[in-house]
Each structure stands twice: as C-alpha cells, then as structure tokens.
C-alpha positions in Angstrom: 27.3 -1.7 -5.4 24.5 0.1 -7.4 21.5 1.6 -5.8 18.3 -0.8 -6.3 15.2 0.9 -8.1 13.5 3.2 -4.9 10.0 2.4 -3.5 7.1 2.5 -5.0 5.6 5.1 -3.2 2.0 4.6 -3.6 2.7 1.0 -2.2 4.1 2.3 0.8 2.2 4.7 1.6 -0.7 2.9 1.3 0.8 0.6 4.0 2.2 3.0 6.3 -1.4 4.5 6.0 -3.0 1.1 6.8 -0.1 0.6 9.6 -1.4 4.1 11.3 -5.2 3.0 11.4 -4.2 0.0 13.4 -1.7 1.5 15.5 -4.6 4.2 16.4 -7.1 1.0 16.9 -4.5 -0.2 19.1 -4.7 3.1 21.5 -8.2 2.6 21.5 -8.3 -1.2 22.6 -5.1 -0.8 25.1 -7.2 2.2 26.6 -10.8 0.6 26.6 -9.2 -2.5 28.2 -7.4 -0.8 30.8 -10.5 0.2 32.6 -11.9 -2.9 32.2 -9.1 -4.5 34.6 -10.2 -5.6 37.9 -8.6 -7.8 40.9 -5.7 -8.5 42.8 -3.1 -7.6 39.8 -5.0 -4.1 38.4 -2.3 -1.5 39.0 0.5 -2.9 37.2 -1.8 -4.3 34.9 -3.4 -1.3 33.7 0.0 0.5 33.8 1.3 -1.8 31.4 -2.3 -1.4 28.9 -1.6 2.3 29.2 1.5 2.2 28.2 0.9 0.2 25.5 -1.7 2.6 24.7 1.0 5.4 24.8 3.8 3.9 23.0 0.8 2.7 20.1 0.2 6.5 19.5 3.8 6.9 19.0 3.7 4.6 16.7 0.8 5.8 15.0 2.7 9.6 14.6 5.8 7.6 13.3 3.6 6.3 10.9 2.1 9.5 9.3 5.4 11.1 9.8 6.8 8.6 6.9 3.6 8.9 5.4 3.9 13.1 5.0 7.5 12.6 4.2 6.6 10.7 1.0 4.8 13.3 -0.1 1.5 11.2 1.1 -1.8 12.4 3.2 -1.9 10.7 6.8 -5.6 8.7 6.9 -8.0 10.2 9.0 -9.5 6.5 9.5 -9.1 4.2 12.5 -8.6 0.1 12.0 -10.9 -2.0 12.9 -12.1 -2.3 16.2 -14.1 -5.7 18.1 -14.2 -6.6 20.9 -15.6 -10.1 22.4 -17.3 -8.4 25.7 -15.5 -10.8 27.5 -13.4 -9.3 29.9 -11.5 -12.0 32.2 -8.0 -11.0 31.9 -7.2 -13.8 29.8 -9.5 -12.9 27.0 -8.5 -9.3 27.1 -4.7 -10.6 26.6 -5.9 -13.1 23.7 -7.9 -9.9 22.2 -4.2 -8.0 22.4 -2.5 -10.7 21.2 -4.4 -11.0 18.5 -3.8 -7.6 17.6 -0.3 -7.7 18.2 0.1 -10.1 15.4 -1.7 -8.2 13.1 0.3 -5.0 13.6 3.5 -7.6 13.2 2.3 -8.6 9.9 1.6 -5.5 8.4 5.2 -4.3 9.6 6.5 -7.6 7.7 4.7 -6.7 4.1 6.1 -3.3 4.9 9.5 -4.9 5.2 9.1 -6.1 1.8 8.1 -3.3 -0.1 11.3 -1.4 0.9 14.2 -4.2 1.5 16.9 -3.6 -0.5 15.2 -0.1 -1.4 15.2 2.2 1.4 17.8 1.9 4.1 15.6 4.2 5.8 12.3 2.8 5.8 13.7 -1.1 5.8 15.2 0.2 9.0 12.0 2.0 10.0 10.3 -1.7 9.4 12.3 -3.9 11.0 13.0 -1.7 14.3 9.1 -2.1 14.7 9.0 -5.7 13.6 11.4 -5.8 16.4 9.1 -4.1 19.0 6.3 -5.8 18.3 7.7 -9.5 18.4 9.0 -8.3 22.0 5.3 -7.4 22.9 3.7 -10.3 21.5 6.9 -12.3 23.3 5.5 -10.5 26.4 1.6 -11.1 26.3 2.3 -14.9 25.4 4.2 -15.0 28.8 1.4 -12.9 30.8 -0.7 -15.9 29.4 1.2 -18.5 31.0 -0.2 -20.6 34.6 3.0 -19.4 37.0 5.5 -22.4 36.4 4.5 -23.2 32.7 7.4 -23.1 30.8 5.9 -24.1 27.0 4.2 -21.1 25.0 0.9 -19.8 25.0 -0.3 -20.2 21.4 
C-alpha cells in the first residue's frame, strides 16, 4: 500500500495551535470554577474540577509539543474565556459541558486533516477524541436527577 500525500503542515499546526489555546482556557475555567463550588458535594466536586484542570494542561503541553515537532511556534494566546456568573452547580457543569464539546470538535477537524496521513498525529487525534467523549459522557451524567436514566442534552 503506498504512503498518502503527508500533512499539510500549516493546517495542522494552525489547529493544534487553536487546540492549545482552548485546552489552556480550559485550565483556567476548571480552576476558576473549582473555588466557586459550595455545599454538601464540594470536596469531590472540586477534586474532580482540578483534575480536569490538571489533565487540560497536559493536554495543552501535548499540544505545543506536536506543534514544535512540526517545526511550528506554540501560541502564546489563551481561547476564549465567558463565563455566565451563574454559579449553581448545574450551570457551572452546562458552562463545562459546553466547553467540552468544543475541545471535541476541534480534536475531530484535527482528525481530518491527518487521516490517512499521519499514523501519528491521526492517532494523537483520536486518543483525545477519545478522552474527551468520556468527559463529556461524564458531565452529562453529573447533570442527571439521581434515578434519571435518559441523557442530559
């Protein structure tokens, strides 16, 4: 089987510099809500937001890694951040959500600039496609009444 034309570099690093601003927004929201967590379930609550807080600068490093790999320059910029100032659990968790599934979609148009292309990167891609479909998974669960059984959407 021949090797498909490579990447087109500029693409990707475009969008793996794109990926690392949000990924970096993302340490900023997890962290930010974390203190804003209060009642009955705060501990494992804001263990979980810190984690995700944690595990989103990981990401963000994995990012820029690829980035300097390609021969690119790591952005210095941060994605967007808002925030609703509402800060009942459940609208903190719709705010993550929310964020989840735009870090999810830039991880799928990543996907496509390198399928077929780059085992490594389509790898890269799908491994956090994979991670971040568990999170949102896992937020659209923490937004269930105990006992419902059909999705938060």
């Amino acid at each position: 089987m021949a090797k498909k034309n490579g990447v087109d570099k500029t693409k990707v690093i475009e969008k793996l510099n794109h990926i690392l601003e949000i990924e970096l927004a993302g340490v900023v929201r997890y962290s930010h809500y974390s203190l804003m967590v209060f009642g009955h379930a705060r501990i494992p609550i804001i263990k979980w937001m810190r984690d995700q807080a944690t595990e989103g600068m990981n990401h963000a490093t994995m990012a820029g890694e690829h980035v300097t790999t390609l021969g690119g320059h790591p952005s210095l910029k941060i994605g967007k951040l808002t925030e609703s100032h509402q800060h009942d659990i459940n609208n903190i968790l719709r705010e993550a959500l929310e964020h989840e599934r735009e870090t999810l979609d830039h991880y799928y148009a990543l996907l496509e600039l390198t399928e077929g292309k780059s085992v490594w990167l389509e790898e890269y891609a799908r491994e956090m496609i994979l991670l971040e479909e568990s999170h949102i998974a896992e937020v659209e669960k923490m937004l269930r009444r105990p006992g419902e059984l059909q999705p938060a959407r």
